[in-house]
C-alpha positions in Angstrom: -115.0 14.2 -61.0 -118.1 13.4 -58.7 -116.3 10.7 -56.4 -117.8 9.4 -53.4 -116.7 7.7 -49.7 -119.4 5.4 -50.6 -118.8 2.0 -49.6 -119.0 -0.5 -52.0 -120.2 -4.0 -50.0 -121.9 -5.8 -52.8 -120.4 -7.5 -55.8 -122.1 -9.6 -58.9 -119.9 -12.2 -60.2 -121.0 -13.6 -63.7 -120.4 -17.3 -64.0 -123.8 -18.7 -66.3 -121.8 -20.0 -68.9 -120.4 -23.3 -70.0 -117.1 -22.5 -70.6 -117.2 -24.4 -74.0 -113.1 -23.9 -75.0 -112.0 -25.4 -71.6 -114.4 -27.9 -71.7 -113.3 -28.9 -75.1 -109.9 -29.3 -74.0 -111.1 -31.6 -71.0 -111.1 -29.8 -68.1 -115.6 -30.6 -66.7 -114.7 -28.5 -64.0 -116.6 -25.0 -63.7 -114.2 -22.2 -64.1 -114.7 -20.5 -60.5 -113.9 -24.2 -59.0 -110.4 -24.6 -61.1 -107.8 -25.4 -59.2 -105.1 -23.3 -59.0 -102.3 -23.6 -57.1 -104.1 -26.0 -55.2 -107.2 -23.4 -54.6 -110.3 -22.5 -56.8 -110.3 -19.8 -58.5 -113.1 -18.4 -56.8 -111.0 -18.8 -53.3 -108.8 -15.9 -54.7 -111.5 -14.1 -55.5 -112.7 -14.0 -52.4 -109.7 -12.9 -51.0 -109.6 -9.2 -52.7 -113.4 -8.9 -51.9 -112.8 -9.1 -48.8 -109.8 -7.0 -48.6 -111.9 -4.6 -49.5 -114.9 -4.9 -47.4 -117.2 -6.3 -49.6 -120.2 -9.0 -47.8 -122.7 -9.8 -50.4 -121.9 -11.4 -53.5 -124.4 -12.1 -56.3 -123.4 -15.2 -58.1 -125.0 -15.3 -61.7 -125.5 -18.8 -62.7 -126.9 -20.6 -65.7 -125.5 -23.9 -66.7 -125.4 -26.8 -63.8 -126.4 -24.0 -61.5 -127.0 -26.3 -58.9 -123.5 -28.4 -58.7 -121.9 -24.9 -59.3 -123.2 -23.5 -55.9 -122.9 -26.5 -53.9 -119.4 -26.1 -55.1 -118.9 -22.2 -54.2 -120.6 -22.1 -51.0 -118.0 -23.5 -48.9 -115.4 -21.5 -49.7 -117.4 -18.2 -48.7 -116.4 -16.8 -45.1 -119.2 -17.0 -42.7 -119.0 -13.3 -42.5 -119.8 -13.0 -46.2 -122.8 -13.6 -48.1 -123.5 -15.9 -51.2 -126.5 -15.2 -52.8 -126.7 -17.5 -55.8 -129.3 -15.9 -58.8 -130.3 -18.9 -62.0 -130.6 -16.6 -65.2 -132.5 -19.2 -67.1 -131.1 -17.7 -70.5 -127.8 -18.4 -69.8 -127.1 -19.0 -73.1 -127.6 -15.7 -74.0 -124.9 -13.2 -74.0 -123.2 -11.9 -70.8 -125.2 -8.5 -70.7 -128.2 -10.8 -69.9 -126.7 -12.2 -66.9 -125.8 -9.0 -65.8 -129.4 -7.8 -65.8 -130.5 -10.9 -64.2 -129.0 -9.0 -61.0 -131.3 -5.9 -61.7 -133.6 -6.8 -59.2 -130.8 -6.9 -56.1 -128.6 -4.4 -56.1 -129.6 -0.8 -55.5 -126.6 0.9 -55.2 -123.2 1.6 -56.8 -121.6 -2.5 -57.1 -118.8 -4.1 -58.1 -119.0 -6.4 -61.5 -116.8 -9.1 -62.6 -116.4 -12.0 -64.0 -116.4 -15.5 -62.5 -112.8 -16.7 -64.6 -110.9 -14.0 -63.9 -107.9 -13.6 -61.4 -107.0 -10.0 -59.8 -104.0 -9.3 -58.1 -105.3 -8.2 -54.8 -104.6 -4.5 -55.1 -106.5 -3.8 -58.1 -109.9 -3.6 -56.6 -109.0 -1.4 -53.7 -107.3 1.2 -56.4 -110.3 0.8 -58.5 -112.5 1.3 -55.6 -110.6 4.6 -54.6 -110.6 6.3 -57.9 -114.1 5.3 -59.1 -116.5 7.7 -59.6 -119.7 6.1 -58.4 -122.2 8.4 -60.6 -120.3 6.3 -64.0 -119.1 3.0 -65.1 -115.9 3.1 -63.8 -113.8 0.0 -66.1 -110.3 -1.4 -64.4 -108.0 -0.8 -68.2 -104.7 -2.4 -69.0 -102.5 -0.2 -70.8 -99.4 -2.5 -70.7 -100.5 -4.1 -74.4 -97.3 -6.0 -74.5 -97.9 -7.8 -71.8 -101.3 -9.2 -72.8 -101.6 -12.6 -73.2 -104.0 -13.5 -76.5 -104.2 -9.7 -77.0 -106.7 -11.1 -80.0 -109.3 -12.2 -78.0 -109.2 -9.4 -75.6 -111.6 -6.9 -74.9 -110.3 -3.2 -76.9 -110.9 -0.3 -75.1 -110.1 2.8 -76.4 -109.9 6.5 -74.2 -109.7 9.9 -74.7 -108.6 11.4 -71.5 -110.3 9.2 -69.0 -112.9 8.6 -71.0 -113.7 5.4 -72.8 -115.1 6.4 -76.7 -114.9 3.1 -77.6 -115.1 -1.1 -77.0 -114.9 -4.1 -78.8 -113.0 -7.4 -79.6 -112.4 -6.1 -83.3 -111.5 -2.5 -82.5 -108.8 -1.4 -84.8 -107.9 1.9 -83.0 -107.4 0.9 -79.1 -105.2 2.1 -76.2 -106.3 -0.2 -73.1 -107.3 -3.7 -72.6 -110.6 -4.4 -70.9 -109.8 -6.2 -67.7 -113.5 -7.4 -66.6 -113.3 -5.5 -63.8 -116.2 -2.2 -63.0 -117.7 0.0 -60.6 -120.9 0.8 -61.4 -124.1 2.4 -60.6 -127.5 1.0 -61.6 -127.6 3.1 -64.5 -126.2 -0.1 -66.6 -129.0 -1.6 -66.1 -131.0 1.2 -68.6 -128.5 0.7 -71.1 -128.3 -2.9 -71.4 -132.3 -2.7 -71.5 -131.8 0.1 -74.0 -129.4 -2.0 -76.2 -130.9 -5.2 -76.3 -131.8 -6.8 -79.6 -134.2 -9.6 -79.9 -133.9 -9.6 -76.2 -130.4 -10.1 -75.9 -127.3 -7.9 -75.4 -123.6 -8.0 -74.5 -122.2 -6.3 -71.3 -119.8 -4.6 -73.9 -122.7 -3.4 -76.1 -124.3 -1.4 -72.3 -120.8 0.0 -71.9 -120.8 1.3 -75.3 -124.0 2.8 -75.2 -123.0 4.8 -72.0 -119.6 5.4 -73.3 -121.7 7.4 -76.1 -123.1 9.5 -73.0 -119.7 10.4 -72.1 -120.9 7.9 -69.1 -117.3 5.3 -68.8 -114.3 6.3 -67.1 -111.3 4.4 -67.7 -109.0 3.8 -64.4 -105.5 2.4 -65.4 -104.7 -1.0 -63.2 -100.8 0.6 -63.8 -98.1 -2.5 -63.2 -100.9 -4.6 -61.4 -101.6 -8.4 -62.4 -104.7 -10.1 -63.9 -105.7 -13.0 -66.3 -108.5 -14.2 -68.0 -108.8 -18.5 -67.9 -110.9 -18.4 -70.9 -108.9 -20.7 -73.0 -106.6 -23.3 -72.0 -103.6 -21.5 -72.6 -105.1 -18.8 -70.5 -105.4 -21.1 -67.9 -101.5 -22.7 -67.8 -100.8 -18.8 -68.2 -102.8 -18.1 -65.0 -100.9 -20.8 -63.3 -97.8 -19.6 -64.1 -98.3 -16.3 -62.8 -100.4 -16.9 -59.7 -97.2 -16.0 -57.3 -97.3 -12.4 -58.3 -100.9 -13.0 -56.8 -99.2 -14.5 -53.6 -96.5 -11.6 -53.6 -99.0 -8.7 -54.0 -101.4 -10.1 -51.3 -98.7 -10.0 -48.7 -97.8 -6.6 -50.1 -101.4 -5.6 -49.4 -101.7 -7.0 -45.7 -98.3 -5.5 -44.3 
């Protein structure tokens, strides 16, 4: 495995959508500005980017752009950067947000997702393990322990290879946690598998999985959630001090 000491100091952060399911259930807030344990989301976010020595961070935004940043920008560190980039297809499907980035990154980055909580030692262990030549995916292989295991993200791996990914896989090992490492090279493949000009991030990390191009690194007994729905979101709550726990784990 081709791993590198590369530093990894940027990270793209997709938030561009509406969040239609939470918003149905009441909750106008953006995702990345829910309160949690009386902090927004993104304020935890923050904290494991920084941990790990991340300083630029490319929010991708689409709906109420504006009141979104105005929103975000406080909580960022004055030794961090926010750079906010408006994809105006935001109603598109995530892989188009994720090219909207294509133009400011150049090197290996990490990608997530703008409503979902990581413990704070899962990016540094992703980080160390990742081979910055592939798309390196953060799995779950504690399936039990999935919350709405039937609206996550299936990955299944042979080896540490992913061979496959999708909502309706039948035959999976791993849970997609919305955490990667990657190189630049997604961009190709999400221009490669784009139909009628739009595309999924999972439909780019097929497309290199067929390449042999995705390695799966296993996030072991480490903590994460989703806030997609709002069961997701009470579930978040719920668990937020193993966040707490972990983080002081992390800085001792």
């Amino acid at each position: 495995m081709a791993q590198s000491t590369e530093k990894i100091t940027e990270a793209v952060i997709l938030m561009a959508g509406i969040g239609s399911r939470l918003r149905s259930n009441g909750e106008n807030v953006p995702k990345p500005l829910i309160q949690i344990a009386g902090r927004a989301v993104f304020s935890y976010t923050i904290d494991v980017l920084q941990l790990v020595g991340v300083e630029t961070i490319h929010i991708v935004t689409g709906f109420n752009s504006d009141a979104l940043v105005a929103g975000l920008e406080p909580l960022v560190p004055g030794e961090m950067k926010l750079h906010p980039i408006h994809n105006p297809e935001w109603q598109k499907q995530n892989g188009v947000s994720v090219l909207a980035a294509k133009s400011h990154v150049r090197s290996p980055f990490l990608l997530t997702m703008g409503d979902h909580l990581f413990g704070p030692l899962i990016i540094d262990l992703v980080i160390r393990n990742a081979d910055l030549g592939s798309l390196n995916v953060a799995v779950d292989r504690k399936l039990k322990a999935i919350f709405d295991l039937a609206d996550a993200m299936k990955i299944k791996t042979k080896g540490d290879r992913v061979v496959g990914i999708g909502k309706e896989l039948e035959d999976y090992d791993a849970i997609d946690t919305g955490l990667f490492i990657s190189s630049p090279k997604i961009f190709e493949y999400l221009e490669r598998a784009k139909r009628d000009g739009d595309c999924s991030l999972a439909n780019g990390v097929r497309a290199m999985a067929a390449d042999g191009k995705v390695r799966a690194i296993d996030i072991g007994d480490a903590w994460w959630q989703d806030i997609d729905t709002p069961e997701m979101l009470a579930q978040a709550k719920a668990g937020i001090g193993n966040y707490s726990r972990l983080k002081d784990q992390r800085r001792d």
